[in-house]
N, C-alpha and C positions, 0 to 999 in steps of 0.2 A: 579336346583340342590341346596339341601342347604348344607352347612359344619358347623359344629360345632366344639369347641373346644374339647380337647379330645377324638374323633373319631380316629379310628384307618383302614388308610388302606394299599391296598396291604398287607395287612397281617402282616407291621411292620412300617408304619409311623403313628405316634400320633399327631395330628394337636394338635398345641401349641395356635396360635393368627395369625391374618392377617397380614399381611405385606403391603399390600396394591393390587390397583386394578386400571389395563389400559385399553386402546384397545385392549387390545387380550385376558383380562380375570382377574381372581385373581388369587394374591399372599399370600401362607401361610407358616409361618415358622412351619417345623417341626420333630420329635427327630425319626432319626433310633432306635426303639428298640432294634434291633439285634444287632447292633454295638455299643452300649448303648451310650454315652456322644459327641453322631454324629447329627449335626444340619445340617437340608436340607433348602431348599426354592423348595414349588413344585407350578408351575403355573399350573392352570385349564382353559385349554382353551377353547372360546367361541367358537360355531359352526362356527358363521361368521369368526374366523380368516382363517381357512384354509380348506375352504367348498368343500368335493371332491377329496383334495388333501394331506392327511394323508401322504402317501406312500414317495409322493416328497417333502417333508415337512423333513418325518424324514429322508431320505437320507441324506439330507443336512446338518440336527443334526449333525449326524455320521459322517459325512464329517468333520465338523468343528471340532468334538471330536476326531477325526482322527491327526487334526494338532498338539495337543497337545502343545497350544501357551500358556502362561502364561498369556498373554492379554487378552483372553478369559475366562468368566467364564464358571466354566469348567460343561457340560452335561453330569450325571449317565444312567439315563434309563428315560424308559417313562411305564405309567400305564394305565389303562381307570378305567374310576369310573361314573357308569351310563350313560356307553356312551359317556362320555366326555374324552377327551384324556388329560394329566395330564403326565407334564415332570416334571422330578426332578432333581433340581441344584443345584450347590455348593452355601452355605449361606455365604457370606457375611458381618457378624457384624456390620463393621464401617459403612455400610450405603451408599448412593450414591453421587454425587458430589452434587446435588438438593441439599440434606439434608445438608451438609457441608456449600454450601451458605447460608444458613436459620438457620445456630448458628451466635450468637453473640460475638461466643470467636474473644477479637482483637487480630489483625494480622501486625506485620510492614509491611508498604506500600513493601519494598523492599524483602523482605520473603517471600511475598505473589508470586508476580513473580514469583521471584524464582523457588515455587513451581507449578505454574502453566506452566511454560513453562518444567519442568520435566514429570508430566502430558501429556501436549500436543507431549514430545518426544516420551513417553510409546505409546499413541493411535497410532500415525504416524505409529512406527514401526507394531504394531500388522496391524492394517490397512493394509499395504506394506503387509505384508505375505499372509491376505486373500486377498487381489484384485489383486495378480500374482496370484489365484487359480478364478479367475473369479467371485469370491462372493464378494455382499455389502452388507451393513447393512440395509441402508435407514433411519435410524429411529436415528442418533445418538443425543446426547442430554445429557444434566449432570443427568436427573433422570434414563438413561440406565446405567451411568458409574458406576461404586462401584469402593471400595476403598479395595484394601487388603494388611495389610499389607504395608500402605505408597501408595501402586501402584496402578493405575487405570487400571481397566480390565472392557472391552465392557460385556454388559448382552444382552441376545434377539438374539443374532445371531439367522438367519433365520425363528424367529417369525414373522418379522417383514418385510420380505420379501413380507410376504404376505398383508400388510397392503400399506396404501400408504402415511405413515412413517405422523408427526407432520408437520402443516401448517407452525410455527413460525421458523420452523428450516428448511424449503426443498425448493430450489431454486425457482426463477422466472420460469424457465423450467417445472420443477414439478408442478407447478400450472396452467399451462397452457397445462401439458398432452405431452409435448416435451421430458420429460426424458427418456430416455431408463433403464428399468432394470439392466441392466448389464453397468451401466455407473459409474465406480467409484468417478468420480467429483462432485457426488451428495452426498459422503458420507463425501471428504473434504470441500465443502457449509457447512453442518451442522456442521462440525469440525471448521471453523471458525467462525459461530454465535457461538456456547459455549464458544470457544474463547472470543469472545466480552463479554460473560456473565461471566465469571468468569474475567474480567479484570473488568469491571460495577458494581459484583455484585450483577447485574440483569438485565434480558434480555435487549437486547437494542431496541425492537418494542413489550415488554409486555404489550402494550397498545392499540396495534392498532390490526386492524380487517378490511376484505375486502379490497377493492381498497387502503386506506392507509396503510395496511399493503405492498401489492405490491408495491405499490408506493416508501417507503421505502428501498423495497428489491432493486430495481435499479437503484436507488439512492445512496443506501450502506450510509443511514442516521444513522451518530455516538450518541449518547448521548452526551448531551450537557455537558461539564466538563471533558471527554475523552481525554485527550489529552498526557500521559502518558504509557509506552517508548514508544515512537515515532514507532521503528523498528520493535515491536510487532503490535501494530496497523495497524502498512501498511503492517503487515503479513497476520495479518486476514484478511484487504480489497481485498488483493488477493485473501482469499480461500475464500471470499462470492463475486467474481464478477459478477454477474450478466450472463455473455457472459462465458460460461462455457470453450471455449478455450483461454478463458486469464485469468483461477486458475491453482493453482496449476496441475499439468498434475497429477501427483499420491503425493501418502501419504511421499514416499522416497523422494521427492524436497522438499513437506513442512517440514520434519525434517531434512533436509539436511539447510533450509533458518533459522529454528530454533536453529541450533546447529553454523551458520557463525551468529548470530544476525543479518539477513541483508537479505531483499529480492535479488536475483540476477538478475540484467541488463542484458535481450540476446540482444545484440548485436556482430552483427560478420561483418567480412570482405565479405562475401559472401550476406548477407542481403544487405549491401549497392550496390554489384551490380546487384541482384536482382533487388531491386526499380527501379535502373538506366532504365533496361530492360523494368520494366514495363512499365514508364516514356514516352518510345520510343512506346508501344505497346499502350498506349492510345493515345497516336497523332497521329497514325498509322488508329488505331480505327475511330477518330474521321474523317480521310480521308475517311475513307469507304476502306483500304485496308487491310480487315479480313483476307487474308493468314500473311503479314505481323505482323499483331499485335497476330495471334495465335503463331505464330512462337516465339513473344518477350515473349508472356506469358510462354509457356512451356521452353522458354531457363531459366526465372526466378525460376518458379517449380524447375527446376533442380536445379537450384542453391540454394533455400531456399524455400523447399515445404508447407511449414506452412505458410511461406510469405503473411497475411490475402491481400493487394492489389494485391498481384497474383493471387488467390483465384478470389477475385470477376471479374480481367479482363477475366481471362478462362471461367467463370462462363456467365460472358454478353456475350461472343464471343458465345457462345454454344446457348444461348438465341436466339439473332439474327438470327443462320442460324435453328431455330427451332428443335435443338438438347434436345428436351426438358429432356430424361432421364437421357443425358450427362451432363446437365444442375443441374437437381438437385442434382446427386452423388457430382458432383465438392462444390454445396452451403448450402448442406444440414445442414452444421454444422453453417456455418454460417448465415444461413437463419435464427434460434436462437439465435443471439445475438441482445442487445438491439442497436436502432439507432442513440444511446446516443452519441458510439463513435468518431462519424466523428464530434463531437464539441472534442474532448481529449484536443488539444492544448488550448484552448479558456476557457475550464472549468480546466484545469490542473494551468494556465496563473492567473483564479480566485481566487483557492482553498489557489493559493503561496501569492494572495495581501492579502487574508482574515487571513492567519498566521494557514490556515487549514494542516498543513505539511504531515502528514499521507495521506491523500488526495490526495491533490499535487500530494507526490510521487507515488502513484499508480496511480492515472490517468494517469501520464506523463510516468512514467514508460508503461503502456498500448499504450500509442500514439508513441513514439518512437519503441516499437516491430511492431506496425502495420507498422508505416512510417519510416525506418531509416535514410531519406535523408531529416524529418523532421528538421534542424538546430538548429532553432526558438526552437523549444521541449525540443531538448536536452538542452539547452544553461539554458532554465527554470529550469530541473532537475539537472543543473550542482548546481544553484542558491538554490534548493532545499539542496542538498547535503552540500552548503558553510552556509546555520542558521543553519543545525543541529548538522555539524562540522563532519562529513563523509568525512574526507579531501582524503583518501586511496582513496574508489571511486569515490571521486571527482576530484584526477591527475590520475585515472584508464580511464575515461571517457574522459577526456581533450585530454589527449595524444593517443587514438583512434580518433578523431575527428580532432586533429593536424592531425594524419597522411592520414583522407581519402578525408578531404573537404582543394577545390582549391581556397577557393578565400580570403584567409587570415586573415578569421577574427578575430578581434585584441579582440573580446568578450573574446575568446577560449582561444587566448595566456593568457589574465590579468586570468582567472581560473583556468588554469595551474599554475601561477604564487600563487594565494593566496591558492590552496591544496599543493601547499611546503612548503608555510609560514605557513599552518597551520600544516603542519606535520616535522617542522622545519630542513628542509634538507639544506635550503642557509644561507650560512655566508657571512658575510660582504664584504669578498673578493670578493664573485661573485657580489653580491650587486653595489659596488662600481664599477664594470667593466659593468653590468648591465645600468649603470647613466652615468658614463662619457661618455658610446658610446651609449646613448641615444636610445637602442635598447628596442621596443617595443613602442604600442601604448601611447597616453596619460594616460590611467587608468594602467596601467603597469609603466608605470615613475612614478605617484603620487605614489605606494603601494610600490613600491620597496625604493622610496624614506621616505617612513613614517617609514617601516621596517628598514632602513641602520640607521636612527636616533636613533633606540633602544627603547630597552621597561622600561628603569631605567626610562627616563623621562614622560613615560606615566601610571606607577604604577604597573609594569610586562603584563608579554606575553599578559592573557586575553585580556586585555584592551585595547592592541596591535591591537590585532586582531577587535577590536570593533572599529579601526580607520581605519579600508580597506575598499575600496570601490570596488562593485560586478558592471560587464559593460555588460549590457545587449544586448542581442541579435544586435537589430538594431542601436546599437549606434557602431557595428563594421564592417562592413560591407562598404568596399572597397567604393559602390558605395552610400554610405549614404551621404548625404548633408551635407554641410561643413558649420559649424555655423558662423552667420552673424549679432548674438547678441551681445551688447556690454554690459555686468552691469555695475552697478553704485551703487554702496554701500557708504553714507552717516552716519557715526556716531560721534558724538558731533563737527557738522561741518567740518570734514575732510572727504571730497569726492574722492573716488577712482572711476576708469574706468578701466574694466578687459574683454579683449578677449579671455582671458582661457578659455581652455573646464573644467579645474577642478580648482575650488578657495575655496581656503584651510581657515577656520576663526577659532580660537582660540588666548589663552594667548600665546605659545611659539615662539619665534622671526622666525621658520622656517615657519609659514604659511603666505600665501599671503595676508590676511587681521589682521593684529594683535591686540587684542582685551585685553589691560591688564587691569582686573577688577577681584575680590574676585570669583561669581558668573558664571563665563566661564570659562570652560575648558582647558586642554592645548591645546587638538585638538580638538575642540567642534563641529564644524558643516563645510559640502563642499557643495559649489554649482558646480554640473553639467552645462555644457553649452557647447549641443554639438545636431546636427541636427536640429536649431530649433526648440529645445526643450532646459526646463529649470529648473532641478530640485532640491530643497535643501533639502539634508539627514542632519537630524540628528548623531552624530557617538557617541549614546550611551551616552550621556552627562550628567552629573550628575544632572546639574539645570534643563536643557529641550532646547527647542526650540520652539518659536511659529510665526505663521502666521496668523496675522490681530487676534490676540488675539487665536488662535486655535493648540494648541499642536503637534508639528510634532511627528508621531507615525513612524518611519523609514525615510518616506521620503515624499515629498509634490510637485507636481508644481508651478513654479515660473510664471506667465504674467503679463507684466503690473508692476504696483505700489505698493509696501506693505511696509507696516509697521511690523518689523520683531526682534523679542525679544532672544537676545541670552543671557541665563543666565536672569540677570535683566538689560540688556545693552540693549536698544533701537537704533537698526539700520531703515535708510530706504533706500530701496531698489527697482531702475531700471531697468527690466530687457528684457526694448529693448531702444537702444540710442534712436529712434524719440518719444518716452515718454517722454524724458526730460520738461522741462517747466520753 
C-alpha cells in the first residue's frame, strides 16, 4: 500500500505527513475536510496485526470507546483503504512521553517527580477502570502514552492485544510464554519499567538483548546512579517483580502506594498464625503424617489464603498422594515465580550492607509477606526503614512484632525506641524514668541515654539522630551468648579495660572512653561488644574513623589488635583479653 501526502480518503481525510510507524502498521496525521481545522491520526494497519480477527478487534475498539475514559485516547471510526483496515484517532499534538524524554528542555531534579509521579497517578487510574472490565493493554510503554493537555492518556488500546506487546517492557513471564492474556499484572510490569525510564531518563536495560536482557529482568537490575527518592524506586521494584504475585495485584494499590508515598507492608495478625500452622504441618509432613499436615495446611489457607508457604505445603501434600490436577491448580501460580526467593532474607541482608535501600526494601518487604514468623527479616526492614528515616512505619512495624513474638527481643524493643526518637514523641521525663529503672536492654540504655543528654550539645536533632545505635536481629535474642570479651583501648599511654556491650568514644565527658582533641567529635565512634562479636560504628563523625589505616564506612569488625584512628588521635586497641602481651 503506498500513501502519499495530500491524498484524500474516505472521502474527507487529507493525509498531511507521517507520524510515525510500529508493529502494527503506520501512523499519519491528517485534516477532516468536513470539519475543516480538525486534525486526526489514522493508523494503517498491517495484515499481520489482527489476521482473521477484524470483527473481535473492533468489538473491543467500541468497547473501550464505550468507556468513555479521559485516559484513553479517544477512537472515531474505522475505514478500509485497499483492503487495509485504517482506524482514526484522536491527534494528539504535544507528542508522547518517548518524545518528551528525547527534549533537552532542563527540568529541576524535584519537578521532574513531581510530574512524573502525577503521570503515573493518571495511567493507574485509567488502567483500574479497564482491567475491572477484563481488558489489558500489553504493550504499555512512554512511545504509547501521549500527552494532552498536561495529561497522559494510553494510545493502541486493543491494537495491541493482538501483538505480543515490546520485549524491553513485558515480564519475565511473557517471555517465557507464562502470561495469560487477561492477566492485568503484565500491564503494571510495564508501568513500572517506564517508571524506571522516566526516573533514568532512559530505559534501564536499553542495552541489553537475550539472556542479559532476562537476566536483568529478575534480577530487577537498577542503573547505576539511581538511587533517588528512595520510595519511588521501591515502587517500581514492586511493579516489575519478577514473580507476578508479589506486584502490585491491580493498577488501584499501585496508586493508592503512589498517593501514601510508600509501598504498603501486609502484615497481619492472621498471617502469623498462619505460618505458625504451616510450621506444625511441615513437621507433620516430614513424619509422614499427610492427614495431619493436610489438615495444618488448609486451617492456614483459611486463615491467610495467599499465604505463598501455605501455598507450596498444599501443593507438596497433593504431589505426594499423586493428586497431580490438585496439585497444579494449588501451584500454578506459583510454579511462575523465580527461585530467587527462598534467598529473600540473605539477598535483602545484602542489598541493606551494600547501602542498595530500594532493594533492601523490596526484597525484605517480599520475604516478610512470604514468611511472617521470619524475625530475622523484619528486624532488617525495621533497620531499612531507621537510614531512610520512615520513623511512622518504622514504630508501625515494631509495635506489631512487640505484640505477636514471645521471646523478647531486646532488637524490637531498641526500634521501637529510636522510631519515637525519631518521630520525637519522648521527653525527658519519660527518658529519665526510662534510665533510673534501667528498663530495656543495653542498646536501649545507651539511646535513651544519648537522647536524655540533648541535641544542644551535639549541634541539633539531626546529628542527634546520627548518634543512635540500630541492634540487630541476633544481638537480642534471649538466648544469644553472653559476651566474654574484654577491650582494651590504649591512647597516649592511658590504658582502659571495658566489658560493656556498648563503649561510647568521643570529646564529651559523658562517654565511656573520653577523647579531648580538636579533630573528635563530641560523640564520635561506639564499640559494640556483645555475643562474641565486636564491632566499631562509626556515628557519623565529622573527621572519620579508621581501621589499620582503612576508613569505617558505618560500621567495621573489631578481632584481635588494631591500630585505630579517631579523628587524628591514634588509639590501640584489644579486643579479646588473652591478646594482651
Amino acid at each position: 500500500m503506498t500513501l502519499v501526502s495530500g491524498q484524500c480518503l474516505d472521502h474527507k481525510y487529507e493525509l498531511l505527513h507521517p507520524l510515525g510507524r510500529g508493529g502494527f502498521g503506520e501512523v499519519w496525521l491528517a485534516q477532516d475536510t468536513v470539519l475543516g481545522n480538525h486534525h486526526v491520526a489514522i493508523k494503517f494497519l498491517t495484515a499481520a496485526t489482527a489476521p482473521g480477527k477484524d470483527k473481535e478487534f473492533l468489538a473491543e475498539m467500541r468497547a473501550l470507546a464505550s468507556l468513555n475514559l479521559p485516559g484513553i485516547v479517544t477512537f472515531y471510526h474505522h475505514f478500509r483503504h485497499q483492503k487495509q483496515l485504517a482506524l482514526v484517532m484522536e491527534h494528539c499534538a504535544v507528542g508522547s512521553l518517548a518524545q518528551r524524554l528525547h527534549e533537552k528542555r532542563p527540568v529541576e531534579a524535584q519537578a521532574w517527580v513531581n510530574q512524573v509521579v502525577q503521570w503515573m497517578l493518571q495511567l493507574c487510574d485509567t488502567l483500574t477502570s479497564v482491567h475491572e472490565r477484563g481488558l489489558v493493554h500489553h504493550d504499555i510503554k512512554p512511545s504509547n502514552i501521549l500527552l494532552r493537555n498536561g495529561m497522559a492518556v494510553i494510545a493502541d488500546f486493543g491494537i495491541v492485544n493482538t501483538t505480543g506487546g515490546t520485549v524491553i517492557y513485558s515480564s519475565p513471564c511473557k517471555g517465557q510464554g507464562l502470561a495469560r492474556r487477561d492477566d492485568a499484572r503484565e500491564d503494571i510490569y510495564a508501568l513500572g519499567v517506564t517508571l524506571l525510564e522516566l526516573l533514568n531518563h532512559e530505559h534501564p536495560w536499553a542495552m541489553l538483548t537475550g539472556n542479559a536482557l532476562e537476566t536483568a529482568k529478575r534480577q530487577r537490575t537498577l542503573p547505576i546512579g539511581l538511587k533517588e527518592p528512595t520510595w519511588l524506586i521501591e515502587l517500581a521494584l514492586k511493579a516489575i517483580h519478577p514473580d507476578s504475585a508479589l506486584r502490585f495485584q491491580t493498577a488501584a494499590s499501585m496508586a493508592a502506594a503512589l498517593r501514601a508515598r510508600s509501598v504498603p507492608l501486609n502484615v497481619d495478625r492472621n498471617a502469623f498464625k498462619a505460618q505458625r500452622a504451616v510450621l506444625l504441618g511441615e513437621r507433620a509432613f516430614q513424619r509422614g503424617n499427610w492427614r495431619k499436615a493436610e489438615n495444618a495446611a488448609a486451617a492456614a489457607q483459611r486463615l491467610s489464603p495467599a499465604l505463598p508457604s501455605a501455598v507450596l505445603l498444599a501443593g507438596r501434600i497433593k504431589l505426594l498422594q499423586h493428586q497431580t490436577d490438585a496439585a497444579y491448580s494449588i501451584l500454578k501460580d506459583a510454579a511462575h515465580g523465580p527461585s530467587g526467593h527462598l534467598l529473600g532474607l540473605e539477598l535483602g541482608w545484602l542489598y541493606l550492607q551494600r547501602g542498595e535501600l530500594p532493594m533492601a526494601l523490596s526484597t525484605l518487604g517480599d520475604e516478610v509477606a512470604r514468611n511472617p514468623l521470619n524475625i530475622e527479616a523484619h528486624c532488617l526492614l525495621l533497620e531499612c526503614y531507621w537510614k531512610v528515616k520512615r520513623f511512622d512505619e518504622m514504630k508501625r512495624l515494631a509495635d506489631i512484632l512487640r505484640a505477636e513474638q514471645h521471646d523478647n527481643n531486646t532488637a524490637i524493643e531498641n526500634a521501637g525506641l529510636l522510631a519515637r526518637l525519631g518521630l520525637q514523641e519522648l521527653d525527658d521525663a519519660w527518658l529519665h524514668k526510662q534510665v533510673e529503672r534501667a528498663m530495656g536492654g543495653a542498646f536501649s540504655m545507651y539511646n535513651a541515654k544519648v537522647a536524655l543528654a540533648g541535641s544542644e550539645d551535639l549541634g541539633g536533632w539531626d546529628y542527634l539522630m546520627d548518634k543512635l545505635v540500630f541492634q540487630e536481629h541476633r544481638f537480642g535474642v534471649p538466648s544469644a551468648p553472653k559476651p566474654t570479651n574484654t577491650v582494651v583501648i590504649e591512647h597516649r599511654g592511658d590504658k582502659r579495660f571495658f566489658t560493656d556491650k556498648l563503649i561510647a568514644a568521643g570529646k564529651l565527658a559523658a562517654n565511656d572512653f573520653k577523647i579531648d582533641a580538636p579533630s573528635v567529635s563530641r560523640r564520635h565512634a561506639v564499640i559494640v561488644n556483645t555475643c562474641n562479636e565486636i564491632w566499631l560504628h562509626d556515628l557519623n563523625s565529622t573527621v572519620g574513623t579508621w581501621i589499620d589505616g582503612i576508613r569505617v564506612r558505618g560500621k567495621q569488625p573489631l578481632m584481635g589488635v588494631h591500630d585505630v584512628k579517631v579523628g587524628n588521635e591514634m588509639l590501640r586497641v584489644w579486643s579479646r583479653h588473652d591478646l594482651m602481651a
